[in-house]
Z-matrix of the N, CA and C atoms (Angstrom, degrees):
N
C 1 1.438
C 2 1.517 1 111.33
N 3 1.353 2 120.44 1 -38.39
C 4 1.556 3 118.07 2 -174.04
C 5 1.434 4 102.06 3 -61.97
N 6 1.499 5 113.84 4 -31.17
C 7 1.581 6 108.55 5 -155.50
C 8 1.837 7 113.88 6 -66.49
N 9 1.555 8 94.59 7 -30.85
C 10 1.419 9 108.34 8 162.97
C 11 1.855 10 110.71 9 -37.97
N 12 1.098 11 114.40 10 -64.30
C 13 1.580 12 123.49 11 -170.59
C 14 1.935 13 110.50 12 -89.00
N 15 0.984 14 96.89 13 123.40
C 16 1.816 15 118.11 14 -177.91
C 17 1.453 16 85.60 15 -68.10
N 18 1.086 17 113.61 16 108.85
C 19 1.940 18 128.17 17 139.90
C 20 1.267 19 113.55 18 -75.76
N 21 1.139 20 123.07 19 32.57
C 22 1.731 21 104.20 20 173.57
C 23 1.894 22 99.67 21 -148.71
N 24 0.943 23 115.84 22 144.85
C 25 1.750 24 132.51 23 -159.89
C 26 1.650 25 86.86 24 102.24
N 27 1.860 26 70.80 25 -172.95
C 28 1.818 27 106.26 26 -172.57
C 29 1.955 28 98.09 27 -109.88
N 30 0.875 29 114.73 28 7.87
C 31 1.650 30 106.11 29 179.40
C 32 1.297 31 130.08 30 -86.70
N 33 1.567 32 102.56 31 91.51
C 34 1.488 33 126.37 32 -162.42
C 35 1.486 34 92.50 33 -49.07
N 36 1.531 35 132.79 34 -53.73
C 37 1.827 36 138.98 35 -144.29
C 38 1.577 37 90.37 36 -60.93
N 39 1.254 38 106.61 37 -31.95
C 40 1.533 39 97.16 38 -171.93
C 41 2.091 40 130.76 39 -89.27
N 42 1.250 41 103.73 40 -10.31
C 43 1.188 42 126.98 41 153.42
C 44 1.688 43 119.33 42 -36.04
N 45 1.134 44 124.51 43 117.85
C 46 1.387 45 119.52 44 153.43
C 47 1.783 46 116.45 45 -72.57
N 48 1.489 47 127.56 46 115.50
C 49 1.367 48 126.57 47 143.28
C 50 1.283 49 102.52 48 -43.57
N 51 1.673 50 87.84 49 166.45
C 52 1.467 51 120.70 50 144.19
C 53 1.466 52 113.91 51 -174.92
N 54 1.545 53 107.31 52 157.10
C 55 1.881 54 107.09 53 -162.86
C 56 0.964 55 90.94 54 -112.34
N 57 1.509 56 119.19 55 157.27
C 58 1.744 57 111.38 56 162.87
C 59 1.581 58 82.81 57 -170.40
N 60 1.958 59 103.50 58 151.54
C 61 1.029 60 97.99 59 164.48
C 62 1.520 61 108.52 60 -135.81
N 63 1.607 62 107.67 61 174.79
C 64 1.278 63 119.31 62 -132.32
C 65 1.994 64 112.00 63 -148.32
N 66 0.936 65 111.75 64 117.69
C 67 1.678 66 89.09 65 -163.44
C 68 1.899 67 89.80 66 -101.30
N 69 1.305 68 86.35 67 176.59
C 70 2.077 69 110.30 68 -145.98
C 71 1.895 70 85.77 69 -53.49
N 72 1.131 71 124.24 70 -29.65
C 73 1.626 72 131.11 71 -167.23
C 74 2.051 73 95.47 72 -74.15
N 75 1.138 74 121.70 73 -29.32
C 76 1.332 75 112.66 74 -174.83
C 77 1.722 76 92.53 75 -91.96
N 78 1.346 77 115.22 76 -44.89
C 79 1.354 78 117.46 77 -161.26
C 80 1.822 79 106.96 78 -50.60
N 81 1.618 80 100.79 79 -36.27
C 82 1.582 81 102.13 80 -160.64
C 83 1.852 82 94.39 81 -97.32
N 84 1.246 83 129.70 82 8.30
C 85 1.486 84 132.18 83 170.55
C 86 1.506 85 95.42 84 -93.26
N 87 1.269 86 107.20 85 -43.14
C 88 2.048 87 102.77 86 -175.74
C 89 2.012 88 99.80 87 -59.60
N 90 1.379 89 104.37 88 -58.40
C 91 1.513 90 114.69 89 171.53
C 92 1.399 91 109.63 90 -11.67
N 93 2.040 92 95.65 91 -73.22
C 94 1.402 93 88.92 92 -156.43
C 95 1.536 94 125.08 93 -92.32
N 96 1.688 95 102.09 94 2.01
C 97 1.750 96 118.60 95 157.37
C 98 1.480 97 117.24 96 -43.10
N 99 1.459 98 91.54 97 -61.48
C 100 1.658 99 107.06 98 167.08
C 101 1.447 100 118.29 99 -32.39
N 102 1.274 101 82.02 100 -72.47
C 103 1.799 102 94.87 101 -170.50
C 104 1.449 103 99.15 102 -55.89
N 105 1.244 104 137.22 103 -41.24
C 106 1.902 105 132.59 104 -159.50
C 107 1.543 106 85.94 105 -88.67
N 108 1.416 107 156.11 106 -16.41
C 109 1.554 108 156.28 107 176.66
C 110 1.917 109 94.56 108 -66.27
N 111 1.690 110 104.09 109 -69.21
C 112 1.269 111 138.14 110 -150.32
C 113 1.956 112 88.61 111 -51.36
N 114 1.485 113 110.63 112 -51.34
C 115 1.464 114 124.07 113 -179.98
C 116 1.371 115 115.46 114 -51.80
N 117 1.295 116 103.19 115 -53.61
C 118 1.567 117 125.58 116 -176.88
C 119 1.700 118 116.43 117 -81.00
N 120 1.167 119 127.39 118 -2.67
C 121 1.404 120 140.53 119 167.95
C 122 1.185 121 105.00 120 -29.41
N 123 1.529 122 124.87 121 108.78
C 124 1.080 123 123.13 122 163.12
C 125 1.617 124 101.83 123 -99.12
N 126 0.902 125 138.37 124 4.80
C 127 1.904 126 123.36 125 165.38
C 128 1.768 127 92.53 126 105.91
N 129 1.430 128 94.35 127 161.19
C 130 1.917 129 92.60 128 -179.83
C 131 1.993 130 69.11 129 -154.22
N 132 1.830 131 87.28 130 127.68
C 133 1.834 132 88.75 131 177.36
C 134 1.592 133 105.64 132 -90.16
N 135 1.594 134 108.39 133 -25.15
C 136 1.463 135 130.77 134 166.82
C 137 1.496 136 125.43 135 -34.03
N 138 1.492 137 97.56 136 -44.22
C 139 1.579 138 117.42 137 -160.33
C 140 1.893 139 113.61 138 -148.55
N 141 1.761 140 96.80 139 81.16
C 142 1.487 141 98.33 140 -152.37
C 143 1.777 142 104.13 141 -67.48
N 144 1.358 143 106.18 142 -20.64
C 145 1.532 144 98.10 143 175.41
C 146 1.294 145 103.88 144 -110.78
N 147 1.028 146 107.72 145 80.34
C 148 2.242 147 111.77 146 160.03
C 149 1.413 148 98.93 147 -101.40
N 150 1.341 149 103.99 148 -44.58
C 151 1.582 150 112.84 149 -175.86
C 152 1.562 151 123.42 150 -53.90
N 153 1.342 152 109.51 151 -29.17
C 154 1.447 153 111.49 152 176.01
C 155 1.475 154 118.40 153 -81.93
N 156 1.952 155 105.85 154 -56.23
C 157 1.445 156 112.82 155 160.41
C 158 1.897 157 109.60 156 -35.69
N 159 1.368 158 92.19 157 -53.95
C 160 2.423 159 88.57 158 176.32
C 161 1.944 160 97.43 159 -25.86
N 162 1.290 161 74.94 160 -80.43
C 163 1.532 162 103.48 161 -175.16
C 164 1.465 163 115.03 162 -31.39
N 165 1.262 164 126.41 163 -57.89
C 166 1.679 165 121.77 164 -177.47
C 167 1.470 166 105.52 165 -88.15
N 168 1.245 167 120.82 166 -7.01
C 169 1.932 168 110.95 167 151.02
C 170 1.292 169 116.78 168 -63.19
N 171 1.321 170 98.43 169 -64.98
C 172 1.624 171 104.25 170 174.39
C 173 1.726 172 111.94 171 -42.74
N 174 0.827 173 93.46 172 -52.44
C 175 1.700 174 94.23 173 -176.20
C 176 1.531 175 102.93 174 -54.92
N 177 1.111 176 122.07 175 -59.93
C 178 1.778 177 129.46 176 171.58
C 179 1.470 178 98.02 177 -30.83
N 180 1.134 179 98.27 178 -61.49
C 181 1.985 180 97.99 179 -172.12
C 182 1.410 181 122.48 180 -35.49
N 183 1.589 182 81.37 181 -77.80
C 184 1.316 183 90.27 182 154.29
C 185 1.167 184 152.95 183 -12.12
N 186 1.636 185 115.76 184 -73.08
C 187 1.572 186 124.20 185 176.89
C 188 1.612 187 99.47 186 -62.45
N 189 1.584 188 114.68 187 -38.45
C 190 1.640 189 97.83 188 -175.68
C 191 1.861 190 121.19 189 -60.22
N 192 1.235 191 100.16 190 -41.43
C 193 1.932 192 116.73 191 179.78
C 194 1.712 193 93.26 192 -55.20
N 195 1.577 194 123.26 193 -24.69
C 196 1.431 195 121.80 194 159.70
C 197 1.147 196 109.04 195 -47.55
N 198 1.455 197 84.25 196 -98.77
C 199 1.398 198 101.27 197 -160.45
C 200 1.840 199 125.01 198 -37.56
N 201 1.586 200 100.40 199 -34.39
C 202 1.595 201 99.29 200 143.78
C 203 1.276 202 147.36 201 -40.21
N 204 1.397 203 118.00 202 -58.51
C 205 1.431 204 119.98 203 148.96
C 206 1.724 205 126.26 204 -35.81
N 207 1.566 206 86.98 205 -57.00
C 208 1.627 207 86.39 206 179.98
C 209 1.405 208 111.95 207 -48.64
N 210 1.425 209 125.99 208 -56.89
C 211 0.778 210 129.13 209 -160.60
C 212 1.929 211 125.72 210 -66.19
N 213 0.879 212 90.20 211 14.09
C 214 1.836 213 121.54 212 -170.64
C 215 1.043 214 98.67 213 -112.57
N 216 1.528 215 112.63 214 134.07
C 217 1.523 216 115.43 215 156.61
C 218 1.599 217 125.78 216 -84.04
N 219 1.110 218 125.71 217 -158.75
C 220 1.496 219 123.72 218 178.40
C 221 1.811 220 103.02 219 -81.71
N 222 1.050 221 121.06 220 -18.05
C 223 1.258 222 124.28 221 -169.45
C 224 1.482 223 99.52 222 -84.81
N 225 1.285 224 133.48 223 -55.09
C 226 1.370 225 136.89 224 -165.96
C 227 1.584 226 127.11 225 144.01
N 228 1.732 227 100.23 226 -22.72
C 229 1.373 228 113.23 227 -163.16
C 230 1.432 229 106.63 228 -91.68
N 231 1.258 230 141.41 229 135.72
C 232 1.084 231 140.88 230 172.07
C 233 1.962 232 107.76 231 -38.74
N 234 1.161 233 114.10 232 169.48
C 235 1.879 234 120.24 233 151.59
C 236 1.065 235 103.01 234 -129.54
């Protein structure tokens, strides 16, 4: 299915979306997939930036499993 869609340029119009949602327990399993992929990188000679896209998902993940926390008090309950 990917092969259908060109991963390579900058031309967002041509991109497929998709929405989905996800509570903080899936968000921080995608996180740490990332992160155990990102470790395990063996290189793609095919696709010289997978490694960075890895990288700025993970980072996405990331800041959200933040901003989650933050958003928690010491007790548990959101404010």
């Amino acid at each position: 299915m990917m092969d259908e869609y060109s991963l390579e340029g900058n031309n967002e119009e041509d991109i497929p979306y998709i929405q989905m949602e996800l509570d903080i327990r899936d968000v921080y399993q995608i996180y740490q997939s990332l992160s155990f992929h990102l470790d395990r990188w063996p290189g793609n000679e095919t696709d010289p930036y997978e490694q960075e896209r890895i990288k700025q998902m993970r980072d996405f993940f990331y800041r959200m499993v933040l901003e989650f926390k933050f958003s928690v008090d010491s007790s548990g309950e959101r404010e």
